[in-house]
MIMARLUM-128937 format. One record per atom (N, C-alpha, C, O): residue number from 1; residue in one letter; atom name; x, y, z. Coordinates in steps of 0.02 Angstrom, whole numbers. Example, Ala and Ser with C-alpha at 12.3 -4.5 7.8 and 13.67 -1.06 7.14 Angstrom:
<site seq="1" type="a" atom="N" u="660" v="-284" w="390"/>
<site seq="1" type="a" atom="CA" u="615" v="-225" w="390"/>
<site seq="1" type="a" atom="C" u="660" v="-165" w="390"/>
<site seq="1" type="a" atom="O" u="712" v="-166" w="423"/>
<site seq="2" type="s" atom="N" u="642" v="-112" w="354"/>
<site seq="2" type="s" atom="CA" u="684" v="-53" w="357"/>
<site seq="2" type="s" atom="C" u="645" v="2" w="394"/>
<site seq="2" type="s" atom="O" u="670" v="57" w="402"/>
//
This chain:
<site seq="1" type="x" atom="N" u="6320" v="3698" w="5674"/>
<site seq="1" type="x" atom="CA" u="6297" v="3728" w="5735"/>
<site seq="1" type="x" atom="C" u="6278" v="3801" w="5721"/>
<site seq="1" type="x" atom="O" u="6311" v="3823" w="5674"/>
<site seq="2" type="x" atom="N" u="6249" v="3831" w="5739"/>
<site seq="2" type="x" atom="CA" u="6190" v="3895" w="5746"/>
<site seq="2" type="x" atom="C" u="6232" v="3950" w="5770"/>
<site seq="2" type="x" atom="O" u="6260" v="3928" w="5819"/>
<site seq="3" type="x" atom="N" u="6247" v="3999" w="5762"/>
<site seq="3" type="x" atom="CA" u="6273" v="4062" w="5816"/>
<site seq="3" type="x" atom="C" u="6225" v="4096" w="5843"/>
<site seq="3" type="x" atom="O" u="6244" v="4150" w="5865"/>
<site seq="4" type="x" atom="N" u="6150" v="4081" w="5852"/>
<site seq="4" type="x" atom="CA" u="6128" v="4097" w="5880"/>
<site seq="4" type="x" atom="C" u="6134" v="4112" w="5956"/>
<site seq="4" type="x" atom="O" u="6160" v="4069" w="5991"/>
<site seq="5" type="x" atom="N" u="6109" v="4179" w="5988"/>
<site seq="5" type="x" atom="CA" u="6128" v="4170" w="6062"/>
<site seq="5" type="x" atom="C" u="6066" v="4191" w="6093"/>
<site seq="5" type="x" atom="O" u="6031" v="4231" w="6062"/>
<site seq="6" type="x" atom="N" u="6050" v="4170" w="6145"/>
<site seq="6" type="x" atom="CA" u="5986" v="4203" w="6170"/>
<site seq="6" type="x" atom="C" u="5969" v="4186" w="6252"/>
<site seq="6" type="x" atom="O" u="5975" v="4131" w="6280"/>
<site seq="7" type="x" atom="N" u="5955" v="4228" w="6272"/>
<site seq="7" type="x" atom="CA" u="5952" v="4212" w="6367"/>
<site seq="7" type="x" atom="C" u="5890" v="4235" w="6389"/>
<site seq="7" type="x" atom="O" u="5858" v="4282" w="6365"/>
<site seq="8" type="x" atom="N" u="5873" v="4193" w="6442"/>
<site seq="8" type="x" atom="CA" u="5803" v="4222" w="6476"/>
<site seq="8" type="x" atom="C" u="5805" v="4230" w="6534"/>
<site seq="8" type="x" atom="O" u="5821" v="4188" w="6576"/>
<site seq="9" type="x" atom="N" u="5778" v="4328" w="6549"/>
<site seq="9" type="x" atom="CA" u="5822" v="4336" w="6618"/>
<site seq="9" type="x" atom="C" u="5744" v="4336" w="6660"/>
<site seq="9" type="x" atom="O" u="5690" v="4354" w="6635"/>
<site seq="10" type="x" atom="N" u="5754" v="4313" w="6724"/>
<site seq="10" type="x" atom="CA" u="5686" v="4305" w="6766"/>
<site seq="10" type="x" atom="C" u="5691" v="4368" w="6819"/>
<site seq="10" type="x" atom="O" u="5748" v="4380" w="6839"/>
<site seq="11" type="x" atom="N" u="5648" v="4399" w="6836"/>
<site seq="11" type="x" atom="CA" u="5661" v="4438" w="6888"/>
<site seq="11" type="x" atom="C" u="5596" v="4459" w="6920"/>
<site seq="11" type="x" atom="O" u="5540" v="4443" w="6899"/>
<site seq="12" type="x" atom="N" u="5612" v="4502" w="6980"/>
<site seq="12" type="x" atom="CA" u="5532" v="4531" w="7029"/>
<site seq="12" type="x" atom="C" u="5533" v="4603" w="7001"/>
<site seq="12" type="x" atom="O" u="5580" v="4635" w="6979"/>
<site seq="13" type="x" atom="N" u="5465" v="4620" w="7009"/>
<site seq="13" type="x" atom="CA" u="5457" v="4710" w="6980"/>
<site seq="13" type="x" atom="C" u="5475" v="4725" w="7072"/>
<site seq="13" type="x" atom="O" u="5480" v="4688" w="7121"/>
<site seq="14" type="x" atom="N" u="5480" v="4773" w="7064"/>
<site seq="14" type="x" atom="CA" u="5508" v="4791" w="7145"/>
<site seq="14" type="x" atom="C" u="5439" v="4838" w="7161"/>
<site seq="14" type="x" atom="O" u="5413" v="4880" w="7125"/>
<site seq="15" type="x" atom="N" u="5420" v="4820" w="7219"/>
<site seq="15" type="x" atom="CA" u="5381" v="4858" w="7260"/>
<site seq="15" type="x" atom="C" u="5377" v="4944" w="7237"/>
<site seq="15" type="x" atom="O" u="5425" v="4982" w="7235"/>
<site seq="16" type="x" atom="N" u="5315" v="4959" w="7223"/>
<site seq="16" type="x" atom="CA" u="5280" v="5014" w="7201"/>
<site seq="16" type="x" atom="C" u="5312" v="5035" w="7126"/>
<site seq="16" type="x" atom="O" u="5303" v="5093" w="7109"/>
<site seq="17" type="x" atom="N" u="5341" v="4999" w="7088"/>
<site seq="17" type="x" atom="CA" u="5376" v="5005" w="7047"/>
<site seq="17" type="x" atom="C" u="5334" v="4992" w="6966"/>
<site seq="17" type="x" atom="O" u="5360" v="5014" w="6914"/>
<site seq="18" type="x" atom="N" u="5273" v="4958" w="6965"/>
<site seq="18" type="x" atom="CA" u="5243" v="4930" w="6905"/>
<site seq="18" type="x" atom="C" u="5237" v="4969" w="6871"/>
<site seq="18" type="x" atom="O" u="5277" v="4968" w="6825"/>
<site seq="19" type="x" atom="N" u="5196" v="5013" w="6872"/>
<site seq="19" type="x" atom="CA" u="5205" v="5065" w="6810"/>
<site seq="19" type="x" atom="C" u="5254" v="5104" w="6768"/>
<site seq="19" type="x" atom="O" u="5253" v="5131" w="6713"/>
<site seq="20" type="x" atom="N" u="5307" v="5094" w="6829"/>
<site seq="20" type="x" atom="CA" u="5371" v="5115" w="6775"/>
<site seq="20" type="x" atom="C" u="5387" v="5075" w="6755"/>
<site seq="20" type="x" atom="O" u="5415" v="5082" w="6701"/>
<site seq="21" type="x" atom="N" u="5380" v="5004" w="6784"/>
<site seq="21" type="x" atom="CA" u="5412" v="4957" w="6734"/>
<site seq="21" type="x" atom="C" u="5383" v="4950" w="6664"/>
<site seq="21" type="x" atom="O" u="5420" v="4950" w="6615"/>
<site seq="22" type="x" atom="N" u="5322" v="4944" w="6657"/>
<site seq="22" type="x" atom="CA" u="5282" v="4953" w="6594"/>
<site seq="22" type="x" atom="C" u="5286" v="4994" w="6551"/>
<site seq="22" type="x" atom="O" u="5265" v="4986" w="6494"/>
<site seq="23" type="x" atom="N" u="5321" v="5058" w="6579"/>
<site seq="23" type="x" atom="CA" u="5340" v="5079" w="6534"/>
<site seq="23" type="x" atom="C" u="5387" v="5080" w="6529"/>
<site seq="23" type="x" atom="O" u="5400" v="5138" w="6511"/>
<site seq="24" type="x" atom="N" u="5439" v="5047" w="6533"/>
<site seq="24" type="x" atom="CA" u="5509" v="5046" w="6521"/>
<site seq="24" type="x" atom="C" u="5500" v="5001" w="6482"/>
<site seq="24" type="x" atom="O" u="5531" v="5008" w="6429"/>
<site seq="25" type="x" atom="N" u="5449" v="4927" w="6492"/>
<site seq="25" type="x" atom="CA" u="5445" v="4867" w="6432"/>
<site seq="25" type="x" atom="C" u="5432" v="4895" w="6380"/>
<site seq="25" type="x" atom="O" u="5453" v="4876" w="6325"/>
<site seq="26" type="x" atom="N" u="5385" v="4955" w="6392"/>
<site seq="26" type="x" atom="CA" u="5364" v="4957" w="6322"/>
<site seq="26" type="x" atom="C" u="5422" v="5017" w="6282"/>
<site seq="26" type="x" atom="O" u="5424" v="5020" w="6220"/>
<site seq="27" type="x" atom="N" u="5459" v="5054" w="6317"/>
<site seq="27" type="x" atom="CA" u="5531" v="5092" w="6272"/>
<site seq="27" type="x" atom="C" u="5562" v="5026" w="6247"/>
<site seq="27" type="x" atom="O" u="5570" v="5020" w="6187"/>
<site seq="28" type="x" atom="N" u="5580" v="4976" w="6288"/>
<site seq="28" type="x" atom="CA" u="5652" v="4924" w="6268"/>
<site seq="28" type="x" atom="C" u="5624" v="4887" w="6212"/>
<site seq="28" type="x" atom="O" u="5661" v="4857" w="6172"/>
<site seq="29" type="x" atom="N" u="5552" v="4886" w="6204"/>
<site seq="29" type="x" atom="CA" u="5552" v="4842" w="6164"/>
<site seq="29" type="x" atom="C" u="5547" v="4875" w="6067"/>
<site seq="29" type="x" atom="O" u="5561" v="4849" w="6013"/>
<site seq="30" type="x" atom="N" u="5519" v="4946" w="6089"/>
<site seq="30" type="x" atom="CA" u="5537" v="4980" w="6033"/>
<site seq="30" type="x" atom="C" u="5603" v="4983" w="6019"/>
<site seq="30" type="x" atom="O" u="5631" v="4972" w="5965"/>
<site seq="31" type="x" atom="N" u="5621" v="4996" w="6060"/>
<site seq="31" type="x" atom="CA" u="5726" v="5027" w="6043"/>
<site seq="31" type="x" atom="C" u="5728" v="4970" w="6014"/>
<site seq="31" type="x" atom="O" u="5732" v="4978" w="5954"/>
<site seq="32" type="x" atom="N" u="5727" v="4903" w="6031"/>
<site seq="32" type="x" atom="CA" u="5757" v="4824" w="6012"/>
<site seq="32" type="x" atom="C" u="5736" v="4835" w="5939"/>
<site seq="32" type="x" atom="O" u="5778" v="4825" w="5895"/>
<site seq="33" type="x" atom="N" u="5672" v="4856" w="5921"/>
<site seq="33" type="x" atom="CA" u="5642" v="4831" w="5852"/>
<site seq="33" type="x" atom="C" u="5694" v="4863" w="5792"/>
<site seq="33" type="x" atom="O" u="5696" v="4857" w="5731"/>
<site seq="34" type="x" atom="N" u="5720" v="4887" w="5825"/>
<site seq="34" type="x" atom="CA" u="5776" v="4949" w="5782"/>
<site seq="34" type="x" atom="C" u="5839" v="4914" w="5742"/>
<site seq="34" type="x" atom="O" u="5869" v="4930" w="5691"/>
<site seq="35" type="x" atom="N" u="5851" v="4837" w="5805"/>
<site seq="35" type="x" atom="CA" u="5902" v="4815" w="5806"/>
<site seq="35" type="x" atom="C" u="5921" v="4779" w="5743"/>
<site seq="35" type="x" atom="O" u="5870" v="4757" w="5716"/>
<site seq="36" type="x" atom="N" u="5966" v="4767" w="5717"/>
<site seq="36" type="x" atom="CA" u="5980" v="4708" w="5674"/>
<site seq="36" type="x" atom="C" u="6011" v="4657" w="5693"/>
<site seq="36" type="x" atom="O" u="6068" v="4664" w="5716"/>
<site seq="37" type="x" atom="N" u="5988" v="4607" w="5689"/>
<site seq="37" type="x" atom="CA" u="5998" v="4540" w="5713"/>
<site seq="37" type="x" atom="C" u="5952" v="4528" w="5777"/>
<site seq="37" type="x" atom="O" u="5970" v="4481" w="5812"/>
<site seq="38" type="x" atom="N" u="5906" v="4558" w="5795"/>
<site seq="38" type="x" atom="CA" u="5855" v="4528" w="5840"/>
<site seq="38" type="x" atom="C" u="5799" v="4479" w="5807"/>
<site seq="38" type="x" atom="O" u="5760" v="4492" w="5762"/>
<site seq="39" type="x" atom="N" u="5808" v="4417" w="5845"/>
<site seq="39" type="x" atom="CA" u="5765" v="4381" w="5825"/>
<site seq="39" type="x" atom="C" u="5733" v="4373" w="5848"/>
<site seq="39" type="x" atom="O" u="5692" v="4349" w="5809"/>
<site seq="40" type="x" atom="N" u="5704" v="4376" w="5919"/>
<site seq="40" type="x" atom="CA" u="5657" v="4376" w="5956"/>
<site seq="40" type="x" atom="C" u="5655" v="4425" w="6029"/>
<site seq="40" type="x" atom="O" u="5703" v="4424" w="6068"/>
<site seq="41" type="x" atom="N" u="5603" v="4463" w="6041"/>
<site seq="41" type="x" atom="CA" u="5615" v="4504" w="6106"/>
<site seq="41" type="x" atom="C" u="5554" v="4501" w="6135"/>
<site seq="41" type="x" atom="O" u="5511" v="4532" w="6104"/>
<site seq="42" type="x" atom="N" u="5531" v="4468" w="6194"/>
<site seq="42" type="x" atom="CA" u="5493" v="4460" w="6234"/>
<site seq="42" type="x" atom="C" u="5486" v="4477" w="6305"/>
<site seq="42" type="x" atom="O" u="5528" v="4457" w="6346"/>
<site seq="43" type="x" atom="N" u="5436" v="4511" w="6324"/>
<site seq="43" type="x" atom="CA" u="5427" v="4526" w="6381"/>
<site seq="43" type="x" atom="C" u="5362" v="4483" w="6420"/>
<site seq="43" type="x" atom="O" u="5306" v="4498" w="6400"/>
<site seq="44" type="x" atom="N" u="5366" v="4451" w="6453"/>
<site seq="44" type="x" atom="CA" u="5318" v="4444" w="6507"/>
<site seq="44" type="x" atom="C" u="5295" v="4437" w="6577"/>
<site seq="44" type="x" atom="O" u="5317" v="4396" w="6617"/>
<site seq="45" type="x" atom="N" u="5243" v="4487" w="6588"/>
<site seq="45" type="x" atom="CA" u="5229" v="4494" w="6668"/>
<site seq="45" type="x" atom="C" u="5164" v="4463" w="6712"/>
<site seq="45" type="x" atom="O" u="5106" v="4484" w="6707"/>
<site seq="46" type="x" atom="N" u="5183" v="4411" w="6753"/>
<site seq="46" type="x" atom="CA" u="5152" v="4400" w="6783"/>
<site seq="46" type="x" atom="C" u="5088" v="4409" w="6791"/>
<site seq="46" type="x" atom="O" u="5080" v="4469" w="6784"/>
<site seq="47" type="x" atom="N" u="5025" v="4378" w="6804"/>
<site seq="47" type="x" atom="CA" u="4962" v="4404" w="6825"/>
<site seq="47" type="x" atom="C" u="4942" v="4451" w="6878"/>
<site seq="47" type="x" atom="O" u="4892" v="4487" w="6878"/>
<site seq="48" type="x" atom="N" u="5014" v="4446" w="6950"/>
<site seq="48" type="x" atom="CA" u="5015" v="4475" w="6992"/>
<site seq="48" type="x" atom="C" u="5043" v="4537" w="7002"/>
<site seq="48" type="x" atom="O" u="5046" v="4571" w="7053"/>
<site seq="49" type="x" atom="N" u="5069" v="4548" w="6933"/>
<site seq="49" type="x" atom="CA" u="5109" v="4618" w="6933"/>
<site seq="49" type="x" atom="C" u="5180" v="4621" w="6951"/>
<site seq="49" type="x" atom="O" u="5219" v="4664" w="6932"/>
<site seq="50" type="x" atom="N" u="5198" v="4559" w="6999"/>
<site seq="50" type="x" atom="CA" u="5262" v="4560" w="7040"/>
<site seq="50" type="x" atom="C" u="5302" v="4501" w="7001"/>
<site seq="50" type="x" atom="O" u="5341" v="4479" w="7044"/>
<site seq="51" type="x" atom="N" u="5313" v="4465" w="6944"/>
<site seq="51" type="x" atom="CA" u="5364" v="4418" w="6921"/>
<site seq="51" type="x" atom="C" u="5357" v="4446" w="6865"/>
<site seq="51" type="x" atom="O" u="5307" v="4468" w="6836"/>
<site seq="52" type="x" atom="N" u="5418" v="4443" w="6850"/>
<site seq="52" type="x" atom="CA" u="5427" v="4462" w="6752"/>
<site seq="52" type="x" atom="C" u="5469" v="4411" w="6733"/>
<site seq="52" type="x" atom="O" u="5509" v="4396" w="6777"/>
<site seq="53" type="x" atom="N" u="5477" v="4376" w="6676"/>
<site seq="53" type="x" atom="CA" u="5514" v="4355" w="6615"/>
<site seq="53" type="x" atom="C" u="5536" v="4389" w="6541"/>
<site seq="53" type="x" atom="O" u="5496" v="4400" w="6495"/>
<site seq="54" type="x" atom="N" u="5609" v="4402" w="6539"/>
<site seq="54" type="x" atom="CA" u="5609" v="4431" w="6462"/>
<site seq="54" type="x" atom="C" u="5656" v="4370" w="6416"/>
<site seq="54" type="x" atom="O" u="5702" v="4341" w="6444"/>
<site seq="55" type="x" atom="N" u="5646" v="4362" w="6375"/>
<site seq="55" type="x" atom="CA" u="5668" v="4310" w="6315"/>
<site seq="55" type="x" atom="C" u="5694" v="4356" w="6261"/>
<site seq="55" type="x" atom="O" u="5661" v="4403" w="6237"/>
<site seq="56" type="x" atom="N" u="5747" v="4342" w="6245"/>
<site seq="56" type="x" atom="CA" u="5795" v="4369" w="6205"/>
<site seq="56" type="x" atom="C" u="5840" v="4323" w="6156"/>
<site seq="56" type="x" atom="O" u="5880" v="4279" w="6174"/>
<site seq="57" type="x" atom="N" u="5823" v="4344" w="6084"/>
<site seq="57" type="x" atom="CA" u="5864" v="4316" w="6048"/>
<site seq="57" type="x" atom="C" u="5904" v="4343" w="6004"/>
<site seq="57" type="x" atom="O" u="5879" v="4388" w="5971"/>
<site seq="58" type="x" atom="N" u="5966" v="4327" w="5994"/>
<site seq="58" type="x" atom="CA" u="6017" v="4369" w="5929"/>
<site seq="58" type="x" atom="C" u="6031" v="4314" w="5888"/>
<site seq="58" type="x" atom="O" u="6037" v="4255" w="5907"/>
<site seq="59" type="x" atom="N" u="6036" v="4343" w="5808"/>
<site seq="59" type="x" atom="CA" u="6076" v="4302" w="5764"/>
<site seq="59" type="x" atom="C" u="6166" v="4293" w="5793"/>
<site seq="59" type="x" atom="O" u="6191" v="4238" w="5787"/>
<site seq="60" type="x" atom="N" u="6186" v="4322" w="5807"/>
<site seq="60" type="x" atom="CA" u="6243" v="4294" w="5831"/>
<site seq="60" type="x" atom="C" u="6259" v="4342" w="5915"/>
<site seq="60" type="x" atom="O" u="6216" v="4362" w="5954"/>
<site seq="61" type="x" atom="N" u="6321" v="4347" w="5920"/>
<site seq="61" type="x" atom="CA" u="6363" v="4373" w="5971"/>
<site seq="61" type="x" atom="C" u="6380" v="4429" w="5962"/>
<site seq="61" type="x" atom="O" u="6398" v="4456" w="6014"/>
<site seq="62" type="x" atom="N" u="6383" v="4468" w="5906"/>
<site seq="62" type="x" atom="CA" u="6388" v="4508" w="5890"/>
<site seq="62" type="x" atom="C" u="6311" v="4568" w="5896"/>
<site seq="62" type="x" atom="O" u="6316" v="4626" w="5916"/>
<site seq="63" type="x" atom="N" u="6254" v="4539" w="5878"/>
<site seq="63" type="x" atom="CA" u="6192" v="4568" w="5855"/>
<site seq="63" type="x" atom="C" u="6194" v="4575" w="5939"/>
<site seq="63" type="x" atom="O" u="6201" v="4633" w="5960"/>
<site seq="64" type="x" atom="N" u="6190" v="4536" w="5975"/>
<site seq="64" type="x" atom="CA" u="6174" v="4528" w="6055"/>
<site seq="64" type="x" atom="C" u="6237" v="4582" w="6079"/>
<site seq="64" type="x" atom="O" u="6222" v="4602" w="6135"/>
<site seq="65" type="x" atom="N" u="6288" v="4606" w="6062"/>
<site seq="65" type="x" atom="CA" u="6344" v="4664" w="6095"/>
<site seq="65" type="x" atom="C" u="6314" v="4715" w="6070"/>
<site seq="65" type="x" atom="O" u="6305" v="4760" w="6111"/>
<site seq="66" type="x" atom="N" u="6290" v="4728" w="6002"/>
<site seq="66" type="x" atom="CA" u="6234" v="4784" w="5996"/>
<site seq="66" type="x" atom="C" u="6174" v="4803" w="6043"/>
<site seq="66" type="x" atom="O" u="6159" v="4861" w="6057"/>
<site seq="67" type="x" atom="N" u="6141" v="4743" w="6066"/>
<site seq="67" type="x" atom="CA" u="6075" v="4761" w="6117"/>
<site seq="67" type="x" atom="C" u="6116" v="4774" w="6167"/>
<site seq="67" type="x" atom="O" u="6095" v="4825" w="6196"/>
<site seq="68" type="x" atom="N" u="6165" v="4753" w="6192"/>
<site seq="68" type="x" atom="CA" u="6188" v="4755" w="6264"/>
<site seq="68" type="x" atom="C" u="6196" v="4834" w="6277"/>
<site seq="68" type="x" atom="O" u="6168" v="4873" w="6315"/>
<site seq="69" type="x" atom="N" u="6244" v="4839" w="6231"/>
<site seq="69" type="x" atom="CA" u="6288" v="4916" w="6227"/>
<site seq="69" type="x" atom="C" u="6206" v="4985" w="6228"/>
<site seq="69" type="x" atom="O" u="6198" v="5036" w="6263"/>
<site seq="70" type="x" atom="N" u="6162" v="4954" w="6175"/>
<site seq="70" type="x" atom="CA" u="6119" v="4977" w="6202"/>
<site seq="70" type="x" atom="C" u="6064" v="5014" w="6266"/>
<site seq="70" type="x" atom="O" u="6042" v="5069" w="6281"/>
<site seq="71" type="x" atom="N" u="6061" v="4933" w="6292"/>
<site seq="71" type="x" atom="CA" u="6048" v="4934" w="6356"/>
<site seq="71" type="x" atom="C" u="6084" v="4965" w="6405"/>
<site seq="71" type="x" atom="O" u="6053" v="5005" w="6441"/>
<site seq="72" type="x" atom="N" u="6141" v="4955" w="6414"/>
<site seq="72" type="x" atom="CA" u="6200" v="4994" w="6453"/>
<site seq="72" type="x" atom="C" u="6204" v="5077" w="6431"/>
<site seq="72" type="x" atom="O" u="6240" v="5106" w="6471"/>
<site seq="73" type="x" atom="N" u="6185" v="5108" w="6395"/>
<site seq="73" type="x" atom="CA" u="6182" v="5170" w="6373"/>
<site seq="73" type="x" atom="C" u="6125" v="5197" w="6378"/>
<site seq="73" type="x" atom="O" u="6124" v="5259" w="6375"/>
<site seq="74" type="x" atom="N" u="6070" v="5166" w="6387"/>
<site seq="74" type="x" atom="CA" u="5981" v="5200" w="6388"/>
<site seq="74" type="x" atom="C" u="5958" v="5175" w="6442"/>
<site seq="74" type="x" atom="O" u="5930" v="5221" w="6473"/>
<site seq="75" type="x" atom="N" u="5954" v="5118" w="6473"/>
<site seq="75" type="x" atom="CA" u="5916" v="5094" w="6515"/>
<site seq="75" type="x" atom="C" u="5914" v="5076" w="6580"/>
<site seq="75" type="x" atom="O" u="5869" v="5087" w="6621"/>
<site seq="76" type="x" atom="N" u="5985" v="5037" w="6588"/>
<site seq="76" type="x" atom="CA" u="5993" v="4989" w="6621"/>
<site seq="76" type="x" atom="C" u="6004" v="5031" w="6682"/>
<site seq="76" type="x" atom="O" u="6043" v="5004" w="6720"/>
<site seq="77" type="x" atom="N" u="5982" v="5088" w="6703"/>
<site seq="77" type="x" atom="CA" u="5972" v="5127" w="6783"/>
<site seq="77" type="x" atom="C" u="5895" v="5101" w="6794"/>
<site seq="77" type="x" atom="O" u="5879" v="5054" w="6831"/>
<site seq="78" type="x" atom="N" u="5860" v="5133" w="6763"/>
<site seq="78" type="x" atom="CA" u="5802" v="5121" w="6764"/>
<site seq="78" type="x" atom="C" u="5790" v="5081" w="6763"/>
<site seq="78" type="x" atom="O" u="5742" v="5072" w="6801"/>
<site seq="79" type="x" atom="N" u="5818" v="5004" w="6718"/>
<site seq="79" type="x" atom="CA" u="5806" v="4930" w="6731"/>
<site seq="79" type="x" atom="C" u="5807" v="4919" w="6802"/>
<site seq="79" type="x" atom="O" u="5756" v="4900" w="6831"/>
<site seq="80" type="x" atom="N" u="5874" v="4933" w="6840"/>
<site seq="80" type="x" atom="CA" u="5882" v="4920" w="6920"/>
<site seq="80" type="x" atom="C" u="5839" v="4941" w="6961"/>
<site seq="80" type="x" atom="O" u="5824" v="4910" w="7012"/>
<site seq="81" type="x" atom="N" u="5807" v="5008" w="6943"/>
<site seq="81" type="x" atom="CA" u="5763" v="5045" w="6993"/>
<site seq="81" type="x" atom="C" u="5696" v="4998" w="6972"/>
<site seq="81" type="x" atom="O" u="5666" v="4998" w="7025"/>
<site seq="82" type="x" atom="N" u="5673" v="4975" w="6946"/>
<site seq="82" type="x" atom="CA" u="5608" v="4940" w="6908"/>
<site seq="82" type="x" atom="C" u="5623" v="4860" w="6936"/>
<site seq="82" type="x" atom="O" u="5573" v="4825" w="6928"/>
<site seq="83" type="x" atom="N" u="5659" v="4838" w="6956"/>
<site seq="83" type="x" atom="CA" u="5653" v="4773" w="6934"/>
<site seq="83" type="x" atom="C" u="5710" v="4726" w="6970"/>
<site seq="83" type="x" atom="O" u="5766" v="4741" w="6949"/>
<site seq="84" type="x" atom="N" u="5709" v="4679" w="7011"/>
<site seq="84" type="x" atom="CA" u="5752" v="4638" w="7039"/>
<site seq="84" type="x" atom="C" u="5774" v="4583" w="7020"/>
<site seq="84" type="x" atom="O" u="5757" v="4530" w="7048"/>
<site seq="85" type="x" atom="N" u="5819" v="4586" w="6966"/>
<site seq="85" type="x" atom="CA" u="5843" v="4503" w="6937"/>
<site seq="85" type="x" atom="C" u="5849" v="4456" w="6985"/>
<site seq="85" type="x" atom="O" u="5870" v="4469" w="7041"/>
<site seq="86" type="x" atom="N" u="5830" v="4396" w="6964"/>
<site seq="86" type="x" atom="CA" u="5828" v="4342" w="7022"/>
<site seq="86" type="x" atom="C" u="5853" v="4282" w="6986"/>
<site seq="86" type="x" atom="O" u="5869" v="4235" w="7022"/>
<site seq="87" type="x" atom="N" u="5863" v="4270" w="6898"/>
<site seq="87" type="x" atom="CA" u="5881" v="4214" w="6872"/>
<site seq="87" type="x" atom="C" u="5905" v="4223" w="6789"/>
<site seq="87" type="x" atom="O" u="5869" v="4255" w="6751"/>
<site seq="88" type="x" atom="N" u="5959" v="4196" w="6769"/>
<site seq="88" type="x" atom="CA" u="5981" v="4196" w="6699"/>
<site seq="88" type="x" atom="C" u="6011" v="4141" w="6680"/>
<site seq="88" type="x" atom="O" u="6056" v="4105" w="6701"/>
<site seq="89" type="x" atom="N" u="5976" v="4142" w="6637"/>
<site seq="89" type="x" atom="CA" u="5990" v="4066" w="6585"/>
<site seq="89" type="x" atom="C" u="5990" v="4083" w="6508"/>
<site seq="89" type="x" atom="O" u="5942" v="4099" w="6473"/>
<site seq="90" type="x" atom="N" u="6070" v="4073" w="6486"/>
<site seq="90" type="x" atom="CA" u="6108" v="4078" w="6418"/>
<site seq="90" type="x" atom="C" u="6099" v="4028" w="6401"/>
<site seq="90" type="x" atom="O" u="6097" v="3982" w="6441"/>
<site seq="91" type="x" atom="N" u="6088" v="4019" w="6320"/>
<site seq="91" type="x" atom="CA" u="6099" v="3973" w="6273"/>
<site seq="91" type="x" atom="C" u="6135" v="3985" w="6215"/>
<site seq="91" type="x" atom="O" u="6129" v="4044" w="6197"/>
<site seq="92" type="x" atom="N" u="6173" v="3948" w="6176"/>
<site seq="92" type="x" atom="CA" u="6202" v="3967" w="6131"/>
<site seq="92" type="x" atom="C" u="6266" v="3966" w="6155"/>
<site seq="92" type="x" atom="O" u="6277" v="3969" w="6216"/>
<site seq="93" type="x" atom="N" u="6320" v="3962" w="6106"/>
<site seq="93" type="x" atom="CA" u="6376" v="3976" w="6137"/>
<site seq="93" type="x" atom="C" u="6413" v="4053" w="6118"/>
<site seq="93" type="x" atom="O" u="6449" v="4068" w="6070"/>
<site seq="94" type="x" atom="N" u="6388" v="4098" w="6181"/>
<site seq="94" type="x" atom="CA" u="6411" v="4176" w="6144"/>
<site seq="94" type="x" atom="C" u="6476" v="4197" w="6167"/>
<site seq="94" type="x" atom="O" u="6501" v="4187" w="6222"/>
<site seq="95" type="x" atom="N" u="6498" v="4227" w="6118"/>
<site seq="95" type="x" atom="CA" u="6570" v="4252" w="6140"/>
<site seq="95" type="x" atom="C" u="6580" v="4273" w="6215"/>
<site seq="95" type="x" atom="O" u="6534" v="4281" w="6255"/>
<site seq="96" type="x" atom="N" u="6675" v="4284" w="6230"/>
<site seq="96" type="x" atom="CA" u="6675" v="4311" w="6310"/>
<site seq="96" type="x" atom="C" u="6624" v="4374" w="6307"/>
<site seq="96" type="x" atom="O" u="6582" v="4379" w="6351"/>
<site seq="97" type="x" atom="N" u="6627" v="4420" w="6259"/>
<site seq="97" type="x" atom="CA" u="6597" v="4504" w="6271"/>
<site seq="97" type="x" atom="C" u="6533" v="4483" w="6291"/>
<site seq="97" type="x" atom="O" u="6517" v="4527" w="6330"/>
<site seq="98" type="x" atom="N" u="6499" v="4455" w="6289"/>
<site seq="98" type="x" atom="CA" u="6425" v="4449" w="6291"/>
<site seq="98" type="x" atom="C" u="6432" v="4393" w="6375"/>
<site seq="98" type="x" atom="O" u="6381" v="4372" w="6402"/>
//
């Protein structure tokens, strides 16, 4: 079995909000490239400007507590102000921390 872990979180850009979100995709996805153990980091937005999907993958549970801790330290205000999660779906079996 794989330790791979990887989740795809669905969410709405929030009203008058698109351009910051764009550029917030485009910081997270630099910071990620930094990462070790990222295997995949995807962003995608809607035609309408208003649905996003991001796809995320780690070699293990560990590589994925690196992005998190990340995220939780640079972003994740600005994630909330940008953007309304509406759906998450894990795969893999990742440790409790993750």
């Amino acid at each position: 079995m794989s330790d791979t872990v990887s989740w795809n979180v669905h969410m709405s850009v929030r009203e008058g909000q698109l351009n910051d979100a764009r550029e917030l995709m485009t910081e997270m996805v630099e910071s990620t490239r930094g990462e070790a153990g990222t295997l995949g980091y995807e962003w995608f937005l809607g035609a309408g400007g208003t649905v996003c999907h991001l796809n995320e993958r780690y070699a293990d549970s560990d590589s994925a507590m690196v992005h998190l801790g990340t995220f939780g330290t640079k972003f994740v205000e600005r994630f909330l102000e940008c953007f309304e999660p509406t759906g998450l779906h894990v795969y893999g079996e990742p440790s409790d921390e993750v």
